[in-house]
N, C-alpha and C positions, 0 to 999 in steps of 0.2 A: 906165597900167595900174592903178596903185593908183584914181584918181579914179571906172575904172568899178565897181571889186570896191566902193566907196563907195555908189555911185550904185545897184547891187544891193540891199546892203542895206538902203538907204534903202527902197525901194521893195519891199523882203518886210518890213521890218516897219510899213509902209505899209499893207500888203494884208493883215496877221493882225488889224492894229487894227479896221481894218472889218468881218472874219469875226467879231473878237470880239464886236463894237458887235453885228453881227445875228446873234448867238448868241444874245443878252444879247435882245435884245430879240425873239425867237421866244419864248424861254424865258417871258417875262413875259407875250404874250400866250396863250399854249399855259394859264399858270395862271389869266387871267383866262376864260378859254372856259371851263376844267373849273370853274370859280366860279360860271360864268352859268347850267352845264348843271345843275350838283346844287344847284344852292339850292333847299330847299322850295318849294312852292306858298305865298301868305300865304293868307290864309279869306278875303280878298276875292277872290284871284284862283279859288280852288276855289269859290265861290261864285259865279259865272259860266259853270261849268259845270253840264250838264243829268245827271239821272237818278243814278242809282246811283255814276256813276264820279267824281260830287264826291264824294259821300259815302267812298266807298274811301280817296279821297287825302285827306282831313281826319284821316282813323283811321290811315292809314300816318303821317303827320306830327306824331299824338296819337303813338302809338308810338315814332316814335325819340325825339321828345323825353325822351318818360318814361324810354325806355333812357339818355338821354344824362345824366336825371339820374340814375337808379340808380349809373350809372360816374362820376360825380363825389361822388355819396356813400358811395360804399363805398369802404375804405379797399384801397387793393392787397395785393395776397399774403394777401388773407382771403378763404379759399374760403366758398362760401355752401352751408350745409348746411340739409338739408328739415326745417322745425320740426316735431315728433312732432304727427301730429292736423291736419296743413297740407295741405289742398288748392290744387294746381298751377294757377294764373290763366293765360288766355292771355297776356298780358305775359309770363308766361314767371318769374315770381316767384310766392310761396306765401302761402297765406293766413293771418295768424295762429291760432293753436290757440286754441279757446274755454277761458279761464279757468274753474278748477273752485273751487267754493265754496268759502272759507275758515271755517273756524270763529270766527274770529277777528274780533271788532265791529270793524266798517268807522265811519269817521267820518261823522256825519250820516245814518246809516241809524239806526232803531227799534231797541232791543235788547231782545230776550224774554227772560224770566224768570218765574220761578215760584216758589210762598210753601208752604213747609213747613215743619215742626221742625225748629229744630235748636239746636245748644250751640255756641256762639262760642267753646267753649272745643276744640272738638272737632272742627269742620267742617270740610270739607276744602276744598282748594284749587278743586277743579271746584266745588263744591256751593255755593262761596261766588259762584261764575262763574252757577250755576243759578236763583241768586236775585237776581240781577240789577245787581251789581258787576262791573266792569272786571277785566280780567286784573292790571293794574296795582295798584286796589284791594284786589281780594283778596289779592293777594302784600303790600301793605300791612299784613294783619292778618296774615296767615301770618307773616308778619317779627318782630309785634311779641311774638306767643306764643313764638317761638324764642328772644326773650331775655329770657325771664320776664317779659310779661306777662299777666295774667291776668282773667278778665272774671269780676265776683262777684256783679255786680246785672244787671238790663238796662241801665241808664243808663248802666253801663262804656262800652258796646256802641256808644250814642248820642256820647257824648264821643271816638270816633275821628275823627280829622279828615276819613277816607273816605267816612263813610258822613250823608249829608247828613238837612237832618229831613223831608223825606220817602219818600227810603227809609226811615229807624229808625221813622218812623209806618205803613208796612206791615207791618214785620217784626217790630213789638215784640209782637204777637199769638201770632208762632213762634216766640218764643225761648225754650228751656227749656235755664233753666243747672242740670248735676246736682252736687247735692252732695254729699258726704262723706259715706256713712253710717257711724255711730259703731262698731254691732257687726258690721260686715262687713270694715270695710279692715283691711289691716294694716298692717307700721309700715313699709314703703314709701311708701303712698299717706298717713302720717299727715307726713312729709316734706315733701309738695307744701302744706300748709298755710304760712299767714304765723307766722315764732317757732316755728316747729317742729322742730327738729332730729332727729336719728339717739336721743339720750338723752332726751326728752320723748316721741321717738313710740316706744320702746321702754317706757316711764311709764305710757304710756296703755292699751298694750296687754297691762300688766302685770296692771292696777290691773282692767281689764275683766275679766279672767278671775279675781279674786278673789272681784268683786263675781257675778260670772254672768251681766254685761251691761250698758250702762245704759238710764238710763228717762229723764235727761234731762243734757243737755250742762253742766249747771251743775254736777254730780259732775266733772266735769274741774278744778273748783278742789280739790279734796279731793289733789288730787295736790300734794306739795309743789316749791316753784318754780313753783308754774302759778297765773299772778294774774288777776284781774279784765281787767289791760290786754295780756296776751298772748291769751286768751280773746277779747276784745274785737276784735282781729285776723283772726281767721278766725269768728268766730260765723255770718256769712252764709254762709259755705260747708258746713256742715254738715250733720248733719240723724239725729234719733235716730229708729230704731223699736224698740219695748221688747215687740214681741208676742213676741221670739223669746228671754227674759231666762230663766237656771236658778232655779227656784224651789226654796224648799227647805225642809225637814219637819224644823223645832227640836226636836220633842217625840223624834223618832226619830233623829238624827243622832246619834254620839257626842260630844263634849264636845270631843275635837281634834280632829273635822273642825269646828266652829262656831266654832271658835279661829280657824278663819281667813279667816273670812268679817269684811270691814273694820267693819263698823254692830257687831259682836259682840267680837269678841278672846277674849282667854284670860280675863278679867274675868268680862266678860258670859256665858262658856262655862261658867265657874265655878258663876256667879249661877243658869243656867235648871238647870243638875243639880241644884243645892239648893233649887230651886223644886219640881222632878220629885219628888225626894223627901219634902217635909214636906205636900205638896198630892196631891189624886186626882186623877186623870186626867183625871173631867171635870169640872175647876177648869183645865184645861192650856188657857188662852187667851188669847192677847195681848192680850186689855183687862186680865185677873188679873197679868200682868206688871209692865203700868202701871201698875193701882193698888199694889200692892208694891213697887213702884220697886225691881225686879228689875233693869231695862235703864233709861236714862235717856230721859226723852222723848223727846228728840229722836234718840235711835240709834232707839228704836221707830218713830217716824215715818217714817224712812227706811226702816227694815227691812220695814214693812209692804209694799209694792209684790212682795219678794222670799217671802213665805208662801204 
């Protein structure tokens, strides 16, 4: 009894190993036929076909390829969204959007520029871009005026390590550095000079309205503390006009207003009333001064500009 219940089992698991075996190997020819049946055409085998319908199956087989790479370069779970300005390709993908001009100098392209006035002390960021420096460049000198430097000849201008010598050989034509006018600024702008402080430019502007203006930059020594080598300093940046100086009528003025005009004082204010007096009127002239030695030469000499 027991030998046959044996002899059963032998013989079913006999009979699954075999079903297995040709399970197993249905299954692997079933894969190989669906392999035989979807394999592309190659371009030799579509090229042994006539008319139109090679040509179809070269362009189906161009297509999935391209699909197959589009899905191996695109990263998963990144949806693909229409670039603004893209037109839809039959591929079924979008066309890049035409780049819009930049402002900005491209490398290896020509860069335009243009040649006008201007003051390096003064120009601006675009204007420096206008005349034909680098964005870089210009922010170069933009930089170097933000921490007090300052450009007081053209050859300043030249000596930037930005600006090469032929650029500074187009540009030194336009460059107009301004300067300080003497009877215009006040004592803010007398500040921005070299050695100039808050109490020298308050000096200066003291001493101008004494005198009624000046006529030349070298009256800025008559100020005390103010030497030859602080002068020396800013002299390039300067610049006097004396058309607009107060003049003034000695013979008519009283004795304390001439007091304090500086070529004069209370001496000299003294000296022209007791001239007024012992002389007539028309005797009242600054060469009769001189030769009386009324006023001293050299105050005359100075005073003369101011009559």
């Amino acid at each position: 009894m027991r030998r046959e219940k044996k002899e059963k089992l032998s013989k079913s698991a006999a009979s699954g190993t075999v079903a297995l075996i040709f399970l197993i190997l249905g299954f692997q020819i079933a894969v190989f036929v669906i392999k035989v049946i979807d394999r592309p055409a190659t371009p030799e085998a579509v090229a042994t076909t006539d008319g139109a319908a090679g040509i179809d199956t070269v362009k189906s087989n161009a297509e999935d390829s391209s699909r197959a790479e589009r899905r191996t370069v695109e990263p998963q779970g990144r949806s693909r969204r229409r670039p603004q300005g893209g037109n839809r390709t039959r591929l079924g993908g979008y066309e890049a959007p035409v780049a819009k001009a930049s402002r900005q100098h491209m490398p290896g392209s020509p860069r335009s520029y243009e040649s006008f006035p201007f003051d390096p002390n003064t120009v601006t960021l675009d204007e420096l871009q206008r005349l034909g420096l680098s964005l870089r460049q210009a922010e170069s000198i933009c930089n170097y005026r933000s921490k007090g430097g300052k450009f007081r000849r053209k050859t300043d201008f030249s000596k930037m390590y930005v600006v090469s010598d032929t650029l500074f050989e187009r540009l030194e034509p336009f460059i107009e550095i301004k300067k300080l006018e003497l009877n215009i600024a006040d004592s803010a702008a007398f500040t921005t000079l070299r050695g100039i402080g808050p109490y020298y430019a308050r000096k200066i502007v003291e001493y101008r309205a004494s005198l009624g203006g000046f006529v030349s930059d070298s009256q800025l020594l008559e100020i005390k503390g103010l030497d030859e080598q602080r002068l020396a300093g800013f002299a390039d940046d300067i610049t006097v006009d004396s058309s607009g100086i107060v003049k003034i009528d000695i013979w008519r003025l009283p004795a304390d207003t001439l007091a304090l005009h500086p070529y004069i004082r209370r001496k000299g204010a003294d000296a022209i009333a007791r001239f007024k007096s012992v002389y007539d009127s028309a005797q009242w002239t600054i060469e009769r001064l001189a030769s009386e030695n009324v006023l001293p030469p050299n105050d005359i000499s100075r005073l003369r500009p101011y009559l």
